[in-house]
Every structure is written in C-alpha cells, then in structure tokens.
DOLOKE-481964 format. One record per residue (C-alpha): residue number from 0; x, y, z; residue in one letter. Coordinates in nm, 2 decimals. Each point is the difference from the previous one (the first is absolute). Layout:
<sites>
k: NUM	px: X	py: Y	pz: Z	r: A
...
</sites>
This chain:
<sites>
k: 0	px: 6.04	py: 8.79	pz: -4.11	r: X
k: 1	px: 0.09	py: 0.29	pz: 0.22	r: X
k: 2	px: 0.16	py: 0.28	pz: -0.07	r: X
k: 3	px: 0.34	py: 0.09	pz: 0.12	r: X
k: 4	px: -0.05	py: 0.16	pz: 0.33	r: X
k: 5	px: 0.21	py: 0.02	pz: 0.37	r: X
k: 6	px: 0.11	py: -0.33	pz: 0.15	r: X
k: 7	px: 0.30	py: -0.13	pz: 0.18	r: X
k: 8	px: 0.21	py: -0.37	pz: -0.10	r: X
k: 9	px: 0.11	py: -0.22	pz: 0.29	r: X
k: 10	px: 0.24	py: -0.27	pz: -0.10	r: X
k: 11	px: 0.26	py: -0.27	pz: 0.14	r: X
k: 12	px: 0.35	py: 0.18	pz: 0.00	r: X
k: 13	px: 0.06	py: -0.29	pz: -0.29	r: X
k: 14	px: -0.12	py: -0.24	pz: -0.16	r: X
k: 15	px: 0.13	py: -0.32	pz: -0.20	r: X
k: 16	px: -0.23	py: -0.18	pz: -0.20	r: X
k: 17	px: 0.05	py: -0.34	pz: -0.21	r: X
k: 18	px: 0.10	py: -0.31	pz: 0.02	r: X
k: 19	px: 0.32	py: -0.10	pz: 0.21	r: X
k: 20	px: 0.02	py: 0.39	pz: 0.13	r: X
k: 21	px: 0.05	py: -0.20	pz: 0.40	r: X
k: 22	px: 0.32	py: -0.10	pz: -0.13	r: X
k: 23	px: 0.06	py: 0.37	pz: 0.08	r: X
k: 24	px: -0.14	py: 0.00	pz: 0.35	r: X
k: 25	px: 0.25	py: -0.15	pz: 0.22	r: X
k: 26	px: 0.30	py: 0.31	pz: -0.15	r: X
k: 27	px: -0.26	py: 0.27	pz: 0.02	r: X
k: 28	px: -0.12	py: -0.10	pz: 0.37	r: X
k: 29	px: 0.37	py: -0.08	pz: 0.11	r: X
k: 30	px: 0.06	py: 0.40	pz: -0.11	r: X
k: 31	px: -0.26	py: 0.10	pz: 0.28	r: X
k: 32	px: 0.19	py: -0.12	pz: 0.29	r: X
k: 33	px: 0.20	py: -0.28	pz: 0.14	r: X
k: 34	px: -0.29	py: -0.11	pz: 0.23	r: X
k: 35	px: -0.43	py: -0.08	pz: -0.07	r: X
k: 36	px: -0.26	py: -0.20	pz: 0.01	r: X
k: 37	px: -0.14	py: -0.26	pz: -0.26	r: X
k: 38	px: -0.41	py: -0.03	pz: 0.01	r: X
k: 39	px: -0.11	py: -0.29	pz: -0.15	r: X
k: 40	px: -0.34	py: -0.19	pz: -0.04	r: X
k: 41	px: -0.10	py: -0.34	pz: 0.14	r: X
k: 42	px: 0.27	py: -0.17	pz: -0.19	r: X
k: 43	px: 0.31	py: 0.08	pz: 0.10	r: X
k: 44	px: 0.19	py: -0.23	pz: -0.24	r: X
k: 45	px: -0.15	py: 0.29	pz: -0.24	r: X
k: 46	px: 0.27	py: 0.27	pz: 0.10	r: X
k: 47	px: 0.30	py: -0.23	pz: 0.04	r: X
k: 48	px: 0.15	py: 0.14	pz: -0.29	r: X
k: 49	px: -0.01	py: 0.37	pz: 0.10	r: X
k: 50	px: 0.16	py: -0.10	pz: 0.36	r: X
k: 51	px: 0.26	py: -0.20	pz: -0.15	r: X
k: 52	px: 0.11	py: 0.24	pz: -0.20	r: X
k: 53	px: 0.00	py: 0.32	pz: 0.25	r: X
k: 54	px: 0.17	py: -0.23	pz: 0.25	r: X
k: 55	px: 0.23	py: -0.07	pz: -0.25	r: X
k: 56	px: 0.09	py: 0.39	pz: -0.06	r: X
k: 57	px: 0.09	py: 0.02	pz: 0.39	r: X
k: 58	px: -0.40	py: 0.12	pz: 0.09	r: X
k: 59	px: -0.16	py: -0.07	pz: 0.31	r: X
k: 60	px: -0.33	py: -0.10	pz: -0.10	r: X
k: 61	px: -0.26	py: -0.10	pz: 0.22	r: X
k: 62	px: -0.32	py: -0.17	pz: -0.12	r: X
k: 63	px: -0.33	py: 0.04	pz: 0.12	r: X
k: 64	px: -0.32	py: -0.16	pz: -0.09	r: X
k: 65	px: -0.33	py: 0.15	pz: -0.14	r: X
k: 66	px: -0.23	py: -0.34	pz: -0.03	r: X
k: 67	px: -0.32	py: 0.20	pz: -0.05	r: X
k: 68	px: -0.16	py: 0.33	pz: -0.05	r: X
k: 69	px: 0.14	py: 0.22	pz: 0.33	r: X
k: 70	px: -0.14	py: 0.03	pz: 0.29	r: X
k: 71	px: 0.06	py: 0.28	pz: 0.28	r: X
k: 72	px: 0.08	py: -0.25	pz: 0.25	r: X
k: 73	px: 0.22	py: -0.18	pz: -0.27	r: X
k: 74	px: 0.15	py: 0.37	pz: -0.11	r: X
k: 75	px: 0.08	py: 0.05	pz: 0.40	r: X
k: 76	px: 0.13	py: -0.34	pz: 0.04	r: X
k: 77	px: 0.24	py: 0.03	pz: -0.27	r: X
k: 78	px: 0.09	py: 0.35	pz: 0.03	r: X
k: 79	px: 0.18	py: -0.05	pz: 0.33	r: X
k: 80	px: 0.19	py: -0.29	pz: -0.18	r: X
k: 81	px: 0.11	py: 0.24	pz: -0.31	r: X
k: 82	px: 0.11	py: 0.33	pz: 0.21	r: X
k: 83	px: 0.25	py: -0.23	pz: 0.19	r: X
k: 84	px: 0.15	py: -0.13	pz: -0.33	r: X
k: 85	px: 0.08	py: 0.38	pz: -0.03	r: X
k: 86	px: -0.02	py: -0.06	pz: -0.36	r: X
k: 87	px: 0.10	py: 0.28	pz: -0.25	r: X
k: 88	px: -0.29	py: -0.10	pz: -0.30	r: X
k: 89	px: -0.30	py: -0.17	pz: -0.02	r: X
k: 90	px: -0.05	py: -0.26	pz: -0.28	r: X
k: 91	px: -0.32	py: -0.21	pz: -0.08	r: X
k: 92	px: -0.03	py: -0.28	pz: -0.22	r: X
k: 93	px: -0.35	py: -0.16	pz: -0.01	r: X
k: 94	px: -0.36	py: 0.07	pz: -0.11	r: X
k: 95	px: -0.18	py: 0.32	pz: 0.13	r: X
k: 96	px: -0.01	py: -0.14	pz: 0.37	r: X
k: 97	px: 0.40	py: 0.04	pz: -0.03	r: X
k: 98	px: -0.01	py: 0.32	pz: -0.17	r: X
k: 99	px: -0.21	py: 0.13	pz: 0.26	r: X
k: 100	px: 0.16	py: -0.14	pz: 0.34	r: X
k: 101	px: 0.37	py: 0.14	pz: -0.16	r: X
k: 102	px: -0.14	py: 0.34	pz: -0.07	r: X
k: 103	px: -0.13	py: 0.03	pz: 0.34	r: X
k: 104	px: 0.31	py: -0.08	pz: 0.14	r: X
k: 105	px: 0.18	py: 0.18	pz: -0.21	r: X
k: 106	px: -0.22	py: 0.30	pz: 0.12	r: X
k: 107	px: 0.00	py: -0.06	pz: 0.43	r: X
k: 108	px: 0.35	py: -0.14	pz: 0.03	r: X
k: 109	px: 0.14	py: 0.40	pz: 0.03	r: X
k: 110	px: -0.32	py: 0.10	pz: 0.17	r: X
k: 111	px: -0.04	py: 0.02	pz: 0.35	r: X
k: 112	px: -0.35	py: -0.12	pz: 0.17	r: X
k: 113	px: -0.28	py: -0.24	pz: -0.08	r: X
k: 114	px: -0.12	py: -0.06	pz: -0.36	r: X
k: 115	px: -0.32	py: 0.10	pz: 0.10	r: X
k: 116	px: 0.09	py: 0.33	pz: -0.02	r: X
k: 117	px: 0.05	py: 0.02	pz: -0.39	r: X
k: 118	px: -0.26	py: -0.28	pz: -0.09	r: X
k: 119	px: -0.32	py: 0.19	pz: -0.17	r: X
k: 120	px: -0.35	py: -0.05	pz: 0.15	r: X
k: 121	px: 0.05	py: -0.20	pz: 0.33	r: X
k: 122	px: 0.36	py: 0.23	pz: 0.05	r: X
k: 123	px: 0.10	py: 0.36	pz: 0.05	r: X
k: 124	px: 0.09	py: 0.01	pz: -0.39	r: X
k: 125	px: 0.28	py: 0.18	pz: 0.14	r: X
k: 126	px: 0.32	py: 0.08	pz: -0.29	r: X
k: 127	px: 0.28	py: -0.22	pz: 0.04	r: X
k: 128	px: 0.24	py: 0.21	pz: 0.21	r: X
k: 129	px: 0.30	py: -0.19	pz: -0.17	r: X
k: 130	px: 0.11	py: -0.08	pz: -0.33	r: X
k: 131	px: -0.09	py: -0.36	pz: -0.06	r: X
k: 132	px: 0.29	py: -0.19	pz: -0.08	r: X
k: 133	px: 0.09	py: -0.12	pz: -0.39	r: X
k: 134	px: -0.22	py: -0.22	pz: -0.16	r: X
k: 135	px: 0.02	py: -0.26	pz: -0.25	r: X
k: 136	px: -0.30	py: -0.18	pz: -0.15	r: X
k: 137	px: 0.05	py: -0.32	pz: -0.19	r: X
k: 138	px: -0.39	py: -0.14	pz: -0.04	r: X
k: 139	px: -0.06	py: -0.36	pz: -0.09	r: X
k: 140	px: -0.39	py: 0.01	pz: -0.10	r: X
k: 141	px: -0.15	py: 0.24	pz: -0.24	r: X
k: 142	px: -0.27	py: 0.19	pz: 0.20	r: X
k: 143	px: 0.01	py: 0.24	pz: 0.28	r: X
k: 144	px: 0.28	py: 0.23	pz: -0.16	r: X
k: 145	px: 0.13	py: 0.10	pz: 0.33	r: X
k: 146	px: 0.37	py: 0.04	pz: -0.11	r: X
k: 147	px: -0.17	py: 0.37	pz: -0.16	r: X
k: 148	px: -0.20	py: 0.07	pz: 0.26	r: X
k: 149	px: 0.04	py: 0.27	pz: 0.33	r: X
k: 150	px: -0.21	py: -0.20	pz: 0.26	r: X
k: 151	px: 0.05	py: -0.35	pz: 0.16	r: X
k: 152	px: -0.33	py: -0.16	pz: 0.11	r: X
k: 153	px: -0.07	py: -0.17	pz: 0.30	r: X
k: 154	px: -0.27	py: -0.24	pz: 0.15	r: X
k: 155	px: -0.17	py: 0.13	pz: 0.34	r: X
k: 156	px: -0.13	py: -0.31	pz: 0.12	r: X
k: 157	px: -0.19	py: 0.14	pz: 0.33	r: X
k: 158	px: -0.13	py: 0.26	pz: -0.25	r: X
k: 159	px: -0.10	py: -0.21	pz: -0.27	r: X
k: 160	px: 0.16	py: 0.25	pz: -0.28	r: X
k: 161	px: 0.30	py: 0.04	pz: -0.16	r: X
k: 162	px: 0.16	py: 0.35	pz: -0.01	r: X
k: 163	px: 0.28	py: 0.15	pz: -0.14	r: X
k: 164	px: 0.33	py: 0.14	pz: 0.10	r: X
k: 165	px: 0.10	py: 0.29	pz: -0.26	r: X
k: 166	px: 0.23	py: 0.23	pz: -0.03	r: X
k: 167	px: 0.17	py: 0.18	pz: -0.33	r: X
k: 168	px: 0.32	py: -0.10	pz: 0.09	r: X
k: 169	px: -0.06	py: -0.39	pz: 0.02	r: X
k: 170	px: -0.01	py: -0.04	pz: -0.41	r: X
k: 171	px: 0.27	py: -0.27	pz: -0.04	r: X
k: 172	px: 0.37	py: 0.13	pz: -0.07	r: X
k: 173	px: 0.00	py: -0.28	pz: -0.26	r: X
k: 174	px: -0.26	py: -0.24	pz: -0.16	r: X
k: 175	px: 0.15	py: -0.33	pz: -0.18	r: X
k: 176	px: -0.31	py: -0.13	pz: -0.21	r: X
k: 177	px: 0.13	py: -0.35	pz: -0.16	r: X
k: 178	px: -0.28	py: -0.17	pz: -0.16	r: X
k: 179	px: 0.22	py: -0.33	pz: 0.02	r: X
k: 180	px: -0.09	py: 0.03	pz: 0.44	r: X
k: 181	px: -0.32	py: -0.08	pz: -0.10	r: X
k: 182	px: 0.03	py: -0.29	pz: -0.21	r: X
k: 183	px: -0.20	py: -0.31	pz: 0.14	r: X
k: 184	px: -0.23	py: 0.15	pz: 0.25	r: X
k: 185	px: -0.32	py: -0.19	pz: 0.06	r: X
k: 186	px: -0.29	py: 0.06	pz: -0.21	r: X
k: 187	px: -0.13	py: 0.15	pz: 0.31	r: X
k: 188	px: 0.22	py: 0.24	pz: 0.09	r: X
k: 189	px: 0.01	py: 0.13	pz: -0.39	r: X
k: 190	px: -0.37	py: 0.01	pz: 0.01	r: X
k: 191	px: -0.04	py: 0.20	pz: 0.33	r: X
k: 192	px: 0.33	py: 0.19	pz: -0.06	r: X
k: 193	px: -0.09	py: 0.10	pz: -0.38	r: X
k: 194	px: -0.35	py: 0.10	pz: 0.06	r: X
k: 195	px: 0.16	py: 0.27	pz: 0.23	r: X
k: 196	px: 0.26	py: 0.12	pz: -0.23	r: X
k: 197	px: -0.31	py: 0.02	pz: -0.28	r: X
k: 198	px: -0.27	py: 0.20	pz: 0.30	r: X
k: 199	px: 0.34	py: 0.25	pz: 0.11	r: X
k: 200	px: 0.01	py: 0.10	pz: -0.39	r: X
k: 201	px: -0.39	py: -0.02	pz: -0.05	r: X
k: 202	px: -0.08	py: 0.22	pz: 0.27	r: X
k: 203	px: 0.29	py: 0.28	pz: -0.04	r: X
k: 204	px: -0.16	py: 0.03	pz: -0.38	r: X
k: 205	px: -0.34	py: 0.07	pz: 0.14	r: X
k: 206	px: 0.12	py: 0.18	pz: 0.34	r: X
k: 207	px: -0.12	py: 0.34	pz: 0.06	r: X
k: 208	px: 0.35	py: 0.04	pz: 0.01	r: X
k: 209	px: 0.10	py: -0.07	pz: -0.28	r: X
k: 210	px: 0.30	py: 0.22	pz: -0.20	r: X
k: 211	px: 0.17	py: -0.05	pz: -0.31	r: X
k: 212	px: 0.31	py: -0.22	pz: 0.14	r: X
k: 213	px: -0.23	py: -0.22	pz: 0.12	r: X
k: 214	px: -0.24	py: -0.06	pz: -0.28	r: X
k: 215	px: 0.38	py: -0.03	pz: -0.20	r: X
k: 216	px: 0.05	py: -0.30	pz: 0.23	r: X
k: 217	px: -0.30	py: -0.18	pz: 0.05	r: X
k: 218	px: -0.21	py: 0.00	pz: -0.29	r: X
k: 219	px: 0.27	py: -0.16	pz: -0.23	r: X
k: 220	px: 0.01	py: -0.27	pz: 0.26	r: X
k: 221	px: -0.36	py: -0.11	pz: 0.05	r: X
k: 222	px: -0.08	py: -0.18	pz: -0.30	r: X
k: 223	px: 0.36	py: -0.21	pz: -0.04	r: X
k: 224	px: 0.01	py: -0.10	pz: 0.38	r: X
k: 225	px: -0.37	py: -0.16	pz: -0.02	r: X
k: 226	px: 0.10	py: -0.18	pz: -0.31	r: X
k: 227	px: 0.36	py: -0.12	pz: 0.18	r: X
k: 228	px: -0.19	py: -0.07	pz: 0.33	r: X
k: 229	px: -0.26	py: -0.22	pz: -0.16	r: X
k: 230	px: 0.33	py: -0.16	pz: -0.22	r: X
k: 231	px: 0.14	py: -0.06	pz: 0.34	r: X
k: 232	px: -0.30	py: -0.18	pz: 0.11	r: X
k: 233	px: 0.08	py: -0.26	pz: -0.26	r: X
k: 234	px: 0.34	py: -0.03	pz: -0.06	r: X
k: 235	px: 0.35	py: 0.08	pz: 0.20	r: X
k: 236	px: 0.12	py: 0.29	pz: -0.25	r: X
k: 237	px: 0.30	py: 0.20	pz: 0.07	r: X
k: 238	px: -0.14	py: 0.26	pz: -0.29	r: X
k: 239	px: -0.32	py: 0.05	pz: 0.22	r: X
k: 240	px: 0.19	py: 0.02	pz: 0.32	r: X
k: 241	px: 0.19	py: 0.27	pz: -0.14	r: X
k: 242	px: -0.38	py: 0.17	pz: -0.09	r: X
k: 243	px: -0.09	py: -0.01	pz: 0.37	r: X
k: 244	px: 0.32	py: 0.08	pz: 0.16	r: X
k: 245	px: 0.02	py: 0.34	pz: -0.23	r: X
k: 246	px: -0.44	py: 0.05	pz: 0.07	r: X
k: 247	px: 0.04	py: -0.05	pz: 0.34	r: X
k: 248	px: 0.29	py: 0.28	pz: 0.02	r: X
k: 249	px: -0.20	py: 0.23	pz: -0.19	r: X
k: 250	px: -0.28	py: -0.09	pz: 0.24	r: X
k: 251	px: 0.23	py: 0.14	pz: 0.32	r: X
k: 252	px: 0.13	py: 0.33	pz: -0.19	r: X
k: 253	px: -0.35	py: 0.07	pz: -0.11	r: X
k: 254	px: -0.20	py: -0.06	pz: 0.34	r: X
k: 255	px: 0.30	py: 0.23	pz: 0.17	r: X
k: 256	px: -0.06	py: 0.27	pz: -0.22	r: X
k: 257	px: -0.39	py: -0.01	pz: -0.10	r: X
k: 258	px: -0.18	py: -0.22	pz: 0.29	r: X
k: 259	px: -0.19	py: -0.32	pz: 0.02	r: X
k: 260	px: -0.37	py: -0.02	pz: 0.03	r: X
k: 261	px: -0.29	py: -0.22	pz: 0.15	r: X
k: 262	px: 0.17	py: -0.34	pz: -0.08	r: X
k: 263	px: 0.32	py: 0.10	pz: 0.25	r: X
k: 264	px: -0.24	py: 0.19	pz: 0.25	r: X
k: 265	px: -0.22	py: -0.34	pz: 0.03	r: X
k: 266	px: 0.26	py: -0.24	pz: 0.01	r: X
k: 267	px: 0.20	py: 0.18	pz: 0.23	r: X
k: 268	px: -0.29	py: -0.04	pz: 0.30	r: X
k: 269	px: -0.05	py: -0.38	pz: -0.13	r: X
k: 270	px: 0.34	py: -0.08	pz: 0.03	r: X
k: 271	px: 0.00	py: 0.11	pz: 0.37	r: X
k: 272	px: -0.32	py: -0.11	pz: 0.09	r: X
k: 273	px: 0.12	py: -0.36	pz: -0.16	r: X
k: 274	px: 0.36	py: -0.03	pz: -0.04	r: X
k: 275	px: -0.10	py: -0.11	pz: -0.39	r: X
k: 276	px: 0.31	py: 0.05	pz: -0.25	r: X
k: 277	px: -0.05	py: 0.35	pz: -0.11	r: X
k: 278	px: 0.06	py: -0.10	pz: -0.40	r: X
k: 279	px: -0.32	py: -0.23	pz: 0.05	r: X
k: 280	px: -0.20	py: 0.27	pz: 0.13	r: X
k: 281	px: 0.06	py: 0.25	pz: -0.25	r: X
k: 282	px: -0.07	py: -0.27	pz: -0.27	r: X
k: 283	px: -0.33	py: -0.10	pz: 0.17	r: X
k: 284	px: -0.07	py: 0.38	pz: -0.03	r: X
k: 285	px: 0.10	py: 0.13	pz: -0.32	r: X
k: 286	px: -0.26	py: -0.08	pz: -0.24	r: X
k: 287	px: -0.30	py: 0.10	pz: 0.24	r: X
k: 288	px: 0.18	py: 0.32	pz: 0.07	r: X
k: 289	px: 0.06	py: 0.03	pz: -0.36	r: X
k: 290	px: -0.37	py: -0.03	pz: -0.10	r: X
k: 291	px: -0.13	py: 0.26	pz: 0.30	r: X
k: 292	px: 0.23	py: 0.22	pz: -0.10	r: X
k: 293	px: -0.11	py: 0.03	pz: -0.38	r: X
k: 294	px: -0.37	py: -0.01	pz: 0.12	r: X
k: 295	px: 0.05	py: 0.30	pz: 0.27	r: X
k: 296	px: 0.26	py: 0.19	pz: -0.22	r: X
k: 297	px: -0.08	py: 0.33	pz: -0.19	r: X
k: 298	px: 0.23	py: 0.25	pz: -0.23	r: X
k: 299	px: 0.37	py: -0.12	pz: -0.02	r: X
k: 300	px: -0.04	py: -0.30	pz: 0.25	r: X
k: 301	px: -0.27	py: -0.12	pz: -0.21	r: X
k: 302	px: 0.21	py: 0.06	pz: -0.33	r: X
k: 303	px: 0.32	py: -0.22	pz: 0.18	r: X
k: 304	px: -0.19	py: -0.25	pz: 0.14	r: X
k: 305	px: -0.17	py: -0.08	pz: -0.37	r: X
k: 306	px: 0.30	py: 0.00	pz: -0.18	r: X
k: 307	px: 0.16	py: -0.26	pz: 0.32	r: X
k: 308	px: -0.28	py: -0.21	pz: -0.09	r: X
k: 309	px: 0.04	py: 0.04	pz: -0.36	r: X
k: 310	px: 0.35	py: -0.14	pz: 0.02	r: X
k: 311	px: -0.05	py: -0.26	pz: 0.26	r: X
k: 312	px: -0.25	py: -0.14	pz: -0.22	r: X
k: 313	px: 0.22	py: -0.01	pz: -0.27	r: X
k: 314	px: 0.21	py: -0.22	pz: 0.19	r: X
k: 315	px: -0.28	py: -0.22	pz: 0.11	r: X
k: 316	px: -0.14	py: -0.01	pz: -0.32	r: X
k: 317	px: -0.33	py: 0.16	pz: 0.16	r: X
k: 318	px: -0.17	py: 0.33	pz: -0.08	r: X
k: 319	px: 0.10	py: 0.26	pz: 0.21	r: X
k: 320	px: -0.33	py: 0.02	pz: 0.23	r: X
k: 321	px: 0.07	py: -0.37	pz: 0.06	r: X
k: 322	px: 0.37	py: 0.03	pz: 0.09	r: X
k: 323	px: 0.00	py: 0.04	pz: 0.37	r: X
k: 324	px: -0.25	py: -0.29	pz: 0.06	r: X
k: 325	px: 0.17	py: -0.16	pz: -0.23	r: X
k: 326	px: 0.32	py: 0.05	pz: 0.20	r: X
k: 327	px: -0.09	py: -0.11	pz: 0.31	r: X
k: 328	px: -0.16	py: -0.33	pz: -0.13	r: X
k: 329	px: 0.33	py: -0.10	pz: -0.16	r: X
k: 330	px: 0.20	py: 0.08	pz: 0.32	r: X
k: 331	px: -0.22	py: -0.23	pz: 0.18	r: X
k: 332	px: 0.02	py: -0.30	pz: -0.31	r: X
k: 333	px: 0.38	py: 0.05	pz: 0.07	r: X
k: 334	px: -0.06	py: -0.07	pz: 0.41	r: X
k: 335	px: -0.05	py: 0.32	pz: 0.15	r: X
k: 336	px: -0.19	py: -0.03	pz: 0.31	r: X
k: 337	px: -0.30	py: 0.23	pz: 0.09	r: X
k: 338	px: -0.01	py: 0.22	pz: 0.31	r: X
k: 339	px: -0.13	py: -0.19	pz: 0.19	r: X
k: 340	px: 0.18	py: -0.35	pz: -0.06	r: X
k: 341	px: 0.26	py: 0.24	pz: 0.12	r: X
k: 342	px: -0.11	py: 0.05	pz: 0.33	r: X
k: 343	px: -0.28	py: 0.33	pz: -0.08	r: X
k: 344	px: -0.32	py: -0.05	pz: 0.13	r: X
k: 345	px: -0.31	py: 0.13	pz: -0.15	r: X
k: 346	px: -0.09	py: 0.16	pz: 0.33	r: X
k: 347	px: 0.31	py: 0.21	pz: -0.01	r: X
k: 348	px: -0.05	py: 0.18	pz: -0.34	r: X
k: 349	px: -0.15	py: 0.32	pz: 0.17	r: X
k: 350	px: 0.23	py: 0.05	pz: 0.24	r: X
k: 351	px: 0.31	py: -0.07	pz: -0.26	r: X
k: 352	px: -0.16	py: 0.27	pz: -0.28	r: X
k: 353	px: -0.06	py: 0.25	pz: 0.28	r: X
k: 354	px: 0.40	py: -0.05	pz: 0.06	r: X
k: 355	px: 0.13	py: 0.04	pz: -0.28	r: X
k: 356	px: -0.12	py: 0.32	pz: -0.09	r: X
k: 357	px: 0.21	py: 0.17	pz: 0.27	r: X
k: 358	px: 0.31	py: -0.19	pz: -0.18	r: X
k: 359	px: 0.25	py: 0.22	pz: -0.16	r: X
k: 360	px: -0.01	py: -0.26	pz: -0.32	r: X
k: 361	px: -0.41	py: 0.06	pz: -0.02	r: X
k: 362	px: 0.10	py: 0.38	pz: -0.05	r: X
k: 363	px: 0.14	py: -0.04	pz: -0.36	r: X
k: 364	px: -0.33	py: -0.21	pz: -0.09	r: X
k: 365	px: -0.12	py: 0.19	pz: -0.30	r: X
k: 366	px: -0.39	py: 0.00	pz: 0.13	r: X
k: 367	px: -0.09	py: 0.05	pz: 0.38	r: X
k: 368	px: -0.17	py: -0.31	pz: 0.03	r: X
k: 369	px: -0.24	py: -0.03	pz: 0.31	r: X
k: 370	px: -0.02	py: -0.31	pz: 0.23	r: X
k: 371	px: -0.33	py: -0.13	pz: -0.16	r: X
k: 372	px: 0.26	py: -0.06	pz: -0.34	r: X
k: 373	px: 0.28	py: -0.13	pz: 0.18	r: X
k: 374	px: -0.20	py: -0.23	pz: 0.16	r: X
k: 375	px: -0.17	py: -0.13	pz: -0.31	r: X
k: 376	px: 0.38	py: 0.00	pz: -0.15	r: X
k: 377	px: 0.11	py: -0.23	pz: 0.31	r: X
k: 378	px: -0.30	py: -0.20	pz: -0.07	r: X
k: 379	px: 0.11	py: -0.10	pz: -0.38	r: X
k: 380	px: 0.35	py: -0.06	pz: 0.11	r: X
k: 381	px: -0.13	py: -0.26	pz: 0.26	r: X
</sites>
C-alpha cells in the first residue's frame, strides 16, 4: 500500500447513511430556507412523499424533472425555469441523472451568464463566481455516487461528449443515502448502476492517484459489492441493496479524492457520441480495461492490479489471471449489452480512444495507455 504522504479530503458537509435516514430529509431541507426546488427522475409519483411533506411545513417547493442523463440544452431549458422559482436550496431525489441536473442548478442559479462558461472542455472552465446554493442529495440507484462528488456532468449533443461542470464548492451540503430508495429497481438499472459503483472503487484502488483514504474506502468494498451485485441479479434482497448503496458511496468519495481511470475516460466520449446509459458503458468496459491494464502495468500498478484480480477471482470463483474475462462474461450472461448493441460502431473506436486520452478521468489511469490499446480494449467490450 502507500505510504502516508500529502493529500487533501473532499467530502459532502454531511452525510446520513442507513436505512430510513429520508425520514430525516424533509426537517433538515425545511431548515435551509422556506422556498426550493425538488428534482426528481422520470417518475414523479417517486418524490410525492418529500413534497408532501415540505408543503406541509409551510415550504414552497417547486418540482422539476430530470427524465434522462442532462443535456446543455435540457440544463438551459430548465435553468430559466429554476432561477424564477427564486428558490433558497436545491434538492435531488433520483438516480445519477437527478443528482447531476440538481448540482448544476444548484451551482448556476447565483451565477450570472451562460453555463458554458464553467462547463470543462467545450466551456471557458471558468470558477463559479457565486456560491452555489445548498444542496441535498437523496440517490435512488446505487451507481454514479454523485451525492459525494464536486462536478455535475452534462451531455453536449452537437459535440458528441459529455463534460463536466466542477467546482470545489459544489460537494453537496448534505447526502441522505437510504438503501430502502433503492429497493425494487429493475434488474437493469442494478446491473448498469452497480457495475459503476464496482469500476468508481476499482479504478480509485489502481489510480495513479491513489492515497491512503482512498485505498481505506475502496478496497474493503470491491469484493462484497460484486458478490451483492451478482446476489441482486437473482434475488430482490434488501441486505444486498444495502451492499451497493454503501459501495457505490465509497465509489463517489474515492473518485473525488483519488481519480477515475480509462473506464470513465472511454465511457464519457461513448455516452456523448451515443446517448447510451453511462452505467452500461462502464460495465461493457471494465473487464477489458481491467485486463490491459494488468498486461501494460509495471512496479506498484502492476502489484494493485494483481492483487484486484486476485480478489475478483475469488468472487467469481476463477483464478486471478482469469478474473477480468471472467467478469465481463458474466455481466453479459446477466444482459449486459455490448458496445455496439448500444449504439458504438466499430468504425468509431479510433476516434473514441484518441478522445479519451485528453479526458481528465483518463489522467488517473495507472498506465498511459496508447490508442492502439484502447482500441483493442473498445474492441473486446463490443
């Protein structure tokens, strides 16, 4: 492991974790101000207890829609809708979509000007020259961990990339993680969802960037949310759900203090080139990242990545050399679709790998992988 050496911890302001910790939410949001905005996902009947009960307390609570992963025109659209609610917080209740579209909001109410000006790559990646407005996470899939996170990320569709708006300041005031908001979500969803929260603590483990908080929190996680991801794939199980809720936590305090890697620099071109749900992505990707990782890695990388495989394949009763094959074959046996049955074409793969390595995620990869590798990566995960 590494030794003990300079780093700096980003968190939420709180965090409640465990099951029935939303029965908190609506007293604790009510104490941020008498006025703000719900963001919810595509079903709205999903946060009709939250605005209930803040109505109920006397708030003005207007509610705002996030049906898919945003969008700059969607962000613009609904940005002009939020700052004339003149709302005092920002909550979001949903799946990372949610998370992200309330974050941003949270961020550009206060701030004058376009949010092309603060949005990385395509923007000015200028600071915030406000101070975004409260926020409150309350996730209902187990994946992106965005209630930890400082960056909202959003889809460029005459760009074809997604980018992200960041800023130290936009770390949620509070983060209400109740495994019970997960209960019942689609074998699809958990599939796409979990394989995320397993690649955002797999590749903070291996990142170049790498410090002892974050080996703390991810490598404990690694091995128990596999095993409760592929219970989930079975069974409804609240015990697993509580697994993937705490991994996928972990996961967003771990890639906000140590980095990401290959997987998120990929998918994060895919999903703009092909609107593909970002959790699918990252699944079709793991295991091929995985393997070219362990067979381009050297010194310390070298020494992580083996003992990742070692315990992976403990899970998947495999040997260790085996385990990230073996991975990826059992994502797909549980209905995970390939690149490109999710909208990737072959043709593409140059121009995606040449991307990705001027990503900010690609920069925590622990081995500088050229192209010619991502390509052949892309190429497995198709």
């Amino acid at each position: 492991m590494l030794a003990a050496g300079p780093f700096s911890i980003a968190l939420p302001g709180q965090i409640l974790f465990g099951r029935g910790q939303a029965a908190q939410a609506p007293a604790l949001i009510a104490a941020l101000g008498d006025s703000g905005l719900i963001v919810h996902g595509a079903d709205p009947s999903r946060a009709e207890w939250l605005l209930s009960a803040l109505r109920a307390q006397g708030v003005r609570v207007t509610a705002l829609p996030c049906a898919a992963e945003p969008t700059l025109p969607m962000l613009t659209e609904t940005l002009a809708t939020a700052r004339r609610a003149d709302p005092r917080w920002v909550a979001a209740l949903g799946g990372g979509a949610a998370v992200d579209m309330g974050k941003a909001l949270a961020a550009l109410i206060p701030a004058p000007g376009d949010p092309l000006d603060h949005l990385e790559v395509v923007g000015r990646a200028l600071p915030l020259t406000a101070d975004p407005l409260p926020f409150v996470a309350l996730p209902t899939t187990a994946g992106t961990g965005a209630e930890a996170t400082r960056n909202a990320v959003i889809g460029l569709p005459d760009h074809g990339r997604k980018v992200s708006l960041r800023d130290a300041r936009m770390l949620p005031r509070l983060a209400i993680v109740d495994p019970a908001l997960t209960d019942g979500t689609p074998p699809a969803v958990t599939l796409g969802s979990g394989l995320d929260a397993l690649a955002q603590v797999i590749e903070p483990f291996v990142s170049c960037r790498a410090t002892p908080f974050t080996d703390a929190l991810s490598w404990p996680v690694i091995a128990p949310g596999l095993a409760a991801l592929q219970r989930l794939m079975q069974a409804e199980d609240a015990a697993a759900r509580d697994v993937m809720a705490w991994t996928s936590l972990s996961g967003g305090i771990a890639l906000a203090n140590g980095g990401l890697g290959a997987v998120h620099g990929l998918a994060g071109v895919i999903g703009g080139v092909t609107g593909a749900g970002h959790g699918a992505i990252c699944g079709a990707l793991l295991g091929p990242v995985i393997a070219m990782n362990r067979r381009r890695a050297t010194g310390e990388a070298a020494r992580r990545l083996d003992a990742l495989c070692d315990l992976l394949g403990g899970v998947l009763g495999v040997a260790g050399a085996d385990a990230p094959a073996s991975l990826a074959r059992w994502a797909r046996d549980s209905g995970l679709p390939g690149l490109t049955a999710q909208g990737l074409p072959p043709e593409q793969h140059q121009q995606i790998a040449e991307a990705a390595r001027q990503s900010s995620s690609f920069k925590g990869n622990p081995v500088d992988l050229p192209p010619a590798d991502l390509c052949e990566v892309l190429a497995q995960a198709a």
